[in-house]
C-alpha positions as CSV (number, residue, x, y, z in Angstrom):
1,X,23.3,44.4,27.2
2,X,24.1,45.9,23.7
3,X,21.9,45.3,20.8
4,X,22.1,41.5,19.6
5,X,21.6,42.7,16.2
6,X,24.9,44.7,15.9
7,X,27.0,41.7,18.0
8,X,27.5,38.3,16.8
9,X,25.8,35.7,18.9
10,X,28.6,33.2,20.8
11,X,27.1,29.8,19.8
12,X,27.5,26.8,21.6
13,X,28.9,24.5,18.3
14,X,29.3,20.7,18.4
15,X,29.9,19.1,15.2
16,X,30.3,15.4,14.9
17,X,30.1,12.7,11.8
18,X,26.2,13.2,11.5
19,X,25.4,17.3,11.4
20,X,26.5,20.3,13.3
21,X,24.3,21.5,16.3
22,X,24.8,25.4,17.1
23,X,22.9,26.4,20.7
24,X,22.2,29.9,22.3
25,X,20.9,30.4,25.7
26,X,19.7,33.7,26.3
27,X,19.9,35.7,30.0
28,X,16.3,34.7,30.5
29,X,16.8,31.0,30.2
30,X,15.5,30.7,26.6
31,X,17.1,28.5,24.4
32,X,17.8,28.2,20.6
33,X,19.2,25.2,19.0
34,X,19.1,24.2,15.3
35,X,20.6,20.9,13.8
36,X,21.8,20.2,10.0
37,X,23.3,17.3,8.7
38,X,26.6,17.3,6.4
39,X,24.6,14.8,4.1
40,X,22.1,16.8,1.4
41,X,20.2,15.6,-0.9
42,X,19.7,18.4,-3.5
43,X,20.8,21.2,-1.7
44,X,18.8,20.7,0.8
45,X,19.9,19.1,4.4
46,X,19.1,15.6,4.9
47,X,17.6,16.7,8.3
48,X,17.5,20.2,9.2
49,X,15.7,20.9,13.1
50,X,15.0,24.1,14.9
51,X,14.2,25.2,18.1
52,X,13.3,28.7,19.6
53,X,13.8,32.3,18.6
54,X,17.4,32.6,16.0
55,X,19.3,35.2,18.6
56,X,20.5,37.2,15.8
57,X,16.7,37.6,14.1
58,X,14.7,37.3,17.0
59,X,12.5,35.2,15.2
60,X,11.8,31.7,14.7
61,X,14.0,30.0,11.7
62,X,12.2,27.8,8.9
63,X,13.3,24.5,9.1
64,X,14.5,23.8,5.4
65,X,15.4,20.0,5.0
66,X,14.3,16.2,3.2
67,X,13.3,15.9,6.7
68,X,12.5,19.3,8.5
69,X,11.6,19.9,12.0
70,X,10.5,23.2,14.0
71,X,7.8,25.1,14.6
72,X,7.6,26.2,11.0
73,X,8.8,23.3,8.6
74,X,9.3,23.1,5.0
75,X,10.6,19.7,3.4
76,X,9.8,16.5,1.9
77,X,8.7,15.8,5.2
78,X,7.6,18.1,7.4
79,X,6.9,18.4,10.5
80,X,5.3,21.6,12.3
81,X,3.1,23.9,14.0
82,X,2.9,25.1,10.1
83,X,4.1,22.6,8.2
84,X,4.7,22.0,4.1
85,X,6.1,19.6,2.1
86,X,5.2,16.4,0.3
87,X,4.0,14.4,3.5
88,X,3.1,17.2,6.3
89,X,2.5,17.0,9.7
90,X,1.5,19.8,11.5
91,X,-1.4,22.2,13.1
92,X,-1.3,23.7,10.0
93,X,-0.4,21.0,7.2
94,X,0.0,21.4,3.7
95,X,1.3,18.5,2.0
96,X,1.5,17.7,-1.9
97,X,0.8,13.9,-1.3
98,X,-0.5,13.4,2.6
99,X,-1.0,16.4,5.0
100,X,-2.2,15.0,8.5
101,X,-2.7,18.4,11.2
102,X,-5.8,20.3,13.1
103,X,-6.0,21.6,9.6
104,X,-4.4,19.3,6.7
105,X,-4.5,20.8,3.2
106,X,-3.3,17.9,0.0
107,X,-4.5,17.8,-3.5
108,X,-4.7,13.7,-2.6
109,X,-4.8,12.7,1.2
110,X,-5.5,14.9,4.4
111,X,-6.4,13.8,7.6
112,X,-6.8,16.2,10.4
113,X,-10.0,17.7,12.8
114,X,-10.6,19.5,9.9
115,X,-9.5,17.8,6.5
116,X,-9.6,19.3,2.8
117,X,-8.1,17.0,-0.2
118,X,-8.8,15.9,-3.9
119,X,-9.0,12.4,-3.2
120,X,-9.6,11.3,0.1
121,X,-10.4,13.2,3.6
122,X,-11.2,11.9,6.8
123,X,-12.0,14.1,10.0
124,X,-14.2,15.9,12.6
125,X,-14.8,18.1,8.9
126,X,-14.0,16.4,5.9
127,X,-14.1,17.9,2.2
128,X,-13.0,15.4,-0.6
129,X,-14.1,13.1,-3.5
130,X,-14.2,10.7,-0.8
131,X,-15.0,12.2,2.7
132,X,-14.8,10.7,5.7
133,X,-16.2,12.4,9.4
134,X,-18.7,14.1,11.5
135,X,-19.2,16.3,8.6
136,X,-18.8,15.5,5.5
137,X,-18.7,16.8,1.9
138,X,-17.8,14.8,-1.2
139,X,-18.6,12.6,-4.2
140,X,-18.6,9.7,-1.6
141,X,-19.4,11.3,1.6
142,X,-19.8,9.4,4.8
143,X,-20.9,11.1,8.1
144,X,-23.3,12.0,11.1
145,X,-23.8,14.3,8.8
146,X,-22.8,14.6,4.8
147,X,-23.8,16.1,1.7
148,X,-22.7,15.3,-1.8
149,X,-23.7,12.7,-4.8
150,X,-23.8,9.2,-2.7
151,X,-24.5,9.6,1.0
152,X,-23.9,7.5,3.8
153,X,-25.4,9.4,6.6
154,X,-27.6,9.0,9.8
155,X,-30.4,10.0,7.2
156,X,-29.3,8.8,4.3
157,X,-28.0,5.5,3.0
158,X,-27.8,5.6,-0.4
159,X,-27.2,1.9,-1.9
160,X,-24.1,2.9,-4.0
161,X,-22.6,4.8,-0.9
162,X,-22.8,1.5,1.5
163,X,-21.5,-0.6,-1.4
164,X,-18.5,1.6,-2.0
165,X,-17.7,2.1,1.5
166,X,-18.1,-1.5,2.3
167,X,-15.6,-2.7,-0.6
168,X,-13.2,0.2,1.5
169,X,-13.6,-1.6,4.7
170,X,-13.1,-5.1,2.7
171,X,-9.9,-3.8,0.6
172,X,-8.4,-2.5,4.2
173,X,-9.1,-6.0,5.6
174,X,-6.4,-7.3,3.0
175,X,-3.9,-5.6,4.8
């Protein structure tokens, strides 16, 4: 077998109305497949998925879309083992609005075992104005264990912490 960096892979194409798949399946059964559709939305695929090692890299492709899928994502949504975008989802999530992962990174709203925001965090270890889990850190903390300016703990009920958390639980009712 020659060097797959000097030959041109022979993809597998189907195109249809939606996107164009292209597919490669190596001599040892591995497969590579990525997915774009015709529609973009500025200059970016509408949905752009990945799958495998790129045959003429050798390495995994970013998925680059509004809606991007693959093991390493980057879109408006994204969806990963490291993912980034506005909403990400991912073992690794870093999102500008909501990131939800093992680890989920936002400046507003993360959720994940371990969970680091401005605004609002909830997980096994939560970091955020108002932080939700096992261990918690924030302005509003509540957790087995938590540390910050109004505690809601196994230790430690501060009065302002059960009233705020309370009027959360009541405001979530409404919906």
């Amino acid at each position: 077998m020659g060097n797959l960096l000097k030959e041109k892979p022979d993809y597998v194409v189907i195109e249809n109305r939606w996107g164009l798949t292209r597919k490669y399946l190596y001599e040892s059964g591995m497969l590579f497949r990525e997915f774009k559709t015709h529609k973009k939305f500025g200059g970016l695929p509408l949905v752009h998925i990945t799958f495998g090692k790129s045959p003429e890299t050798g390495k995994r492709l970013w998925a680059r879309g509004v809606i991007a899928i693959g093991r390493k994502a980057f879109g408006v949504v994204a969806i990963g083992q490291m993912a980034f975008g506005v909403v990400a989802v991912g073992q690794l999530a870093l999102g500008l609005f909501l990131a939800l992962g093992q680890l989920g990174i936002s400046p507003l709203f993360a959720i994940g075992q371990a969970a680091v925001a401005g605004c609002f965090a909830a997980g096994q270890f939560a970091i955020a104005q108002i932080a939700i889990g096992q261990f918690a850190i924030g302005y509003y903390a509540l957790g087995q264990i938590a540390a910050g300016k109004y505690l809601f703990s196994v230790k430690v009920r501060n009065p302002e912490a059960v009233n705020f958390f309370k009027s959360m639980l009541e405001s979530l009712k409404l919906f």
